[in-house]
N, C-alpha and C positions, 0 to 999 in steps of 0.2 A: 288207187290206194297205195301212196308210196311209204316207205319204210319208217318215214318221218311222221308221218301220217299216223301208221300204228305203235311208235311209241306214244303219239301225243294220246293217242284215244286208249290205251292201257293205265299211264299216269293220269289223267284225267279222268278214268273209273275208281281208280287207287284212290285219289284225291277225294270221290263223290264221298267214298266211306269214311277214309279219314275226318274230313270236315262237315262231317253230319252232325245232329246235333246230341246224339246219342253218343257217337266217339270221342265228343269236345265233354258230354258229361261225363263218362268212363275215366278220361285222360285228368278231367280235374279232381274227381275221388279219387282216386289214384294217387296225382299230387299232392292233394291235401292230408290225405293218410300215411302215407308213404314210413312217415318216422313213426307213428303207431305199433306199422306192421311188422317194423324190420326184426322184433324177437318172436312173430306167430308163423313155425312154420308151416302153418298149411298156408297162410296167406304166401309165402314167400314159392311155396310149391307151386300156388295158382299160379302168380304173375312167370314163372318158368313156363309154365305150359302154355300158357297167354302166348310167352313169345314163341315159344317154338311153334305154334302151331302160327302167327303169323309169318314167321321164318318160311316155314312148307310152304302156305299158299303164295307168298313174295317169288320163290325157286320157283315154283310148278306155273305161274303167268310168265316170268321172265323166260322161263324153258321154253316156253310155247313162244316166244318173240324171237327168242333165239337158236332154240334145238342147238344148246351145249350146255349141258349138265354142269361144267363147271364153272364155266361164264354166268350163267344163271345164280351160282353158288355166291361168287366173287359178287353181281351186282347185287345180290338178294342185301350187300350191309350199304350200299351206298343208297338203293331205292327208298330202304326201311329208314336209314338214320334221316333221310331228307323230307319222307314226309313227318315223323314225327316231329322233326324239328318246326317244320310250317303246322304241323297241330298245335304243337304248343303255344307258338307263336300267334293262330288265329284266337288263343285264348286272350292275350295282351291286346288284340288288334281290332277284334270283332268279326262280326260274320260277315261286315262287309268288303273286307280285304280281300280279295282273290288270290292275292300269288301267283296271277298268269306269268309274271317275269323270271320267277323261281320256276316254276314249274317245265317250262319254256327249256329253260337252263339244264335243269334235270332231264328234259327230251335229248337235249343235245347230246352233250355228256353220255348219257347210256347207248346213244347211236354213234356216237365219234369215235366210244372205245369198242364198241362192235366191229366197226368198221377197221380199227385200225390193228386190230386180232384176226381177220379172216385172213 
């Protein structure tokens, strides 16, 4: 089990959630309502707590890959922006799109700057 290895199989858990068909339904109400909501604020309260509470769990797997708190901090915005961006996009593309090449990329990346911070 190399290091490569457990980024791929963290991103690739990440990923199972993100691109399920429940987070692709969430992700489109969400889009579709978005300008609805912008003057209710309890809805604007949810989607804050939405995030933050993906922000924790994003810090507390990356913590665990990496045991630093603030490295964890730091990737928690590069992890989070890359899968929503391939969420959204499985929306345009369908569900038979993978992203192994994205994802792949995002392994790299979060092991290149590990590495290159120890």
């Amino acid at each position: 089990d190399t290091q490569t290895e457990r980024w791929r199989n963290l991103i690739n858990g990440a990923w199972n959630i993100y691109s399920s068909p429940l987070a692709r339904a969430a992700t489109e109400i969400v889009i579709n309502n978005r300008s609805q909501w912008r003057n209710i604020p309890e809805k604007d309260l949810y989607m804050l707590a939405l995030n933050k509470k993906q922000t924790q769990l994003a810090r507390r797997a990356l913590y665990c890959a990496t045991g630093d708190k603030e490295l964890a901090k730091f990737l928690s915005g590069i992890f989070l922006a890359t899968l929503h961006g391939l969420e959204t996009n499985l929306l345009q593309y369908g569900s038979d799109y993978t992203f192994k090449k994205e994802l792949e990329a995002l392994a790299q990346v979060l092991e290149n700057y590990c590495e290159q911070q120890s």
